[in-house]
C-alpha positions as CSV (number, residue, x, y, z in Angstrom):
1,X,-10.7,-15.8,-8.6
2,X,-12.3,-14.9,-5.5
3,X,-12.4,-11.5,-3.6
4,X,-10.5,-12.6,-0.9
5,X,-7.5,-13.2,-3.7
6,X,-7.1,-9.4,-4.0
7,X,-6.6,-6.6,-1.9
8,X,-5.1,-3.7,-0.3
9,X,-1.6,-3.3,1.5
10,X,-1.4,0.0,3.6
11,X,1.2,2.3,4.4
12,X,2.3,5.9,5.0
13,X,4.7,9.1,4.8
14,X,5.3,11.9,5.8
15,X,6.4,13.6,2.8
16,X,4.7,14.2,-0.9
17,X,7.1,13.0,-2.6
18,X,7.7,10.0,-1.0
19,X,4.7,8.7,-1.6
20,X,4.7,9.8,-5.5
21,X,7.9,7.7,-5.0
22,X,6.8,4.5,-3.1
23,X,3.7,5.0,-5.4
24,X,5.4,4.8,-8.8
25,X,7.8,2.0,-7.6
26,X,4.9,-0.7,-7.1
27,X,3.2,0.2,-10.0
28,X,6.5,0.3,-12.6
29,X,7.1,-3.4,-10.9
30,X,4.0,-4.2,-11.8
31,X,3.3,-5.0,-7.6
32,X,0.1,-3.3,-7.6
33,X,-2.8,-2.2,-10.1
34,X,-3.6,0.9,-8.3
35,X,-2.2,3.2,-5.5
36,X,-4.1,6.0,-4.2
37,X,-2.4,8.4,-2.1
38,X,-4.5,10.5,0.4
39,X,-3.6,13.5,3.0
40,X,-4.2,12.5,6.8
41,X,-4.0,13.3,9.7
42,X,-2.2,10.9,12.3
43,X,-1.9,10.8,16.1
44,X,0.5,8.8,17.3
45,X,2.8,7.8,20.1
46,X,7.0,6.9,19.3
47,X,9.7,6.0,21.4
48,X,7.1,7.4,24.7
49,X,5.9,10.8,22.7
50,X,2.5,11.5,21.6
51,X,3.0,12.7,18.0
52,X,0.7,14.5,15.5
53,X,1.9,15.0,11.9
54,X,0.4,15.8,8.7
55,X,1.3,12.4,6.4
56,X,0.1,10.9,2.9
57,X,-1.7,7.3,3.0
58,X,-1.1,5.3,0.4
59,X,-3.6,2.5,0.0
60,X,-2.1,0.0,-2.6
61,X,-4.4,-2.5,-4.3
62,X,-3.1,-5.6,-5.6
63,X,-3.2,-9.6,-5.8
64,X,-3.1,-11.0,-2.0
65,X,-0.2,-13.4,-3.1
66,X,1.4,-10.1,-3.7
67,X,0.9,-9.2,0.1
68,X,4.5,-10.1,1.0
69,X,6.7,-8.9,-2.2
70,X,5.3,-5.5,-1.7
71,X,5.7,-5.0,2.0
72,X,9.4,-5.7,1.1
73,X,9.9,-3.7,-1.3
74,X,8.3,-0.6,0.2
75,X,10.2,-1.5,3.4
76,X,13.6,-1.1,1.7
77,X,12.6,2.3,0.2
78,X,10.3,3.3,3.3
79,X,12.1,6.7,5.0
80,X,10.5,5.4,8.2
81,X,12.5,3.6,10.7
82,X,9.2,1.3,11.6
83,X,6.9,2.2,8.7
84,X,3.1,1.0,8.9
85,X,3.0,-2.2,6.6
86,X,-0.1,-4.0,6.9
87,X,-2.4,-6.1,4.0
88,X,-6.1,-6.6,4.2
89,X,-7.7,-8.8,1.8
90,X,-10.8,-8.0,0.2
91,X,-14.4,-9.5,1.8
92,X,-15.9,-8.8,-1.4
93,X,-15.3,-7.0,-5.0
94,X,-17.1,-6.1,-8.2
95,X,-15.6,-9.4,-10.8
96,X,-14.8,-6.8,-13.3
97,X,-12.4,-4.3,-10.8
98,X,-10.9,-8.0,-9.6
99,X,-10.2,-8.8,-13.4
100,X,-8.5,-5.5,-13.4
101,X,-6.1,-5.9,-10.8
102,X,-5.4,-9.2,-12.1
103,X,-4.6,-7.4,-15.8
104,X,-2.7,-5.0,-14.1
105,X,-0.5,-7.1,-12.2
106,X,2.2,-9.8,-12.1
107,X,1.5,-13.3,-10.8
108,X,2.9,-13.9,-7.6
């Protein structure tokens, strides 16, 4: 498999414990190999207000066929009324951490 045959779907919240949540749901469904969940910053504007707010990025690594399945499924558990969802596949990978997303996840 190539590279471009894994990647990473991207998304955030605002609390902890969401993400532990969203987190824990992918991997137990066996949608992703890996999340890592890290505190940021974001600047934004909703509904015509700039916003700032202290939220959890969770970068979700996993097969690109997987792209779709998991944006659903975080999307019907996502407190957000317009969560980011959005899926970048990998340009290039070490073979060995591609063979472990591939172990660790289910075929499309």
């Amino acid at each position: 498999m190539t590279a471009a045959a894994f990647g990473v779907v991207t998304t955030t919240v605002s609390k902890p414990e969401d993400a532990e949540r969203l987190a824990e749901l992918v991997l137990s469904e066996k949608l992703a190999a890996c999340v890592q969940i890290l505190p940021i910053a974001s600047r934004y504007v909703w509904k015509g207000e700039k916003m700032q707010e202290q939220e959890r990025m969770l970068l979700i690594k996993t097969r690109a066929s997987l792209f779709d399945k998991v944006m659903a499924r975080i999307a019907q558990d996502h407190p957000y009324e317009t969560p980011e969802l959005v899926a970048t596949p990998f340009a290039a990978g070490a073979a060995g951490y591609l063979g472990w997303i591939a172990q660790n996840t289910k075929d499309a």
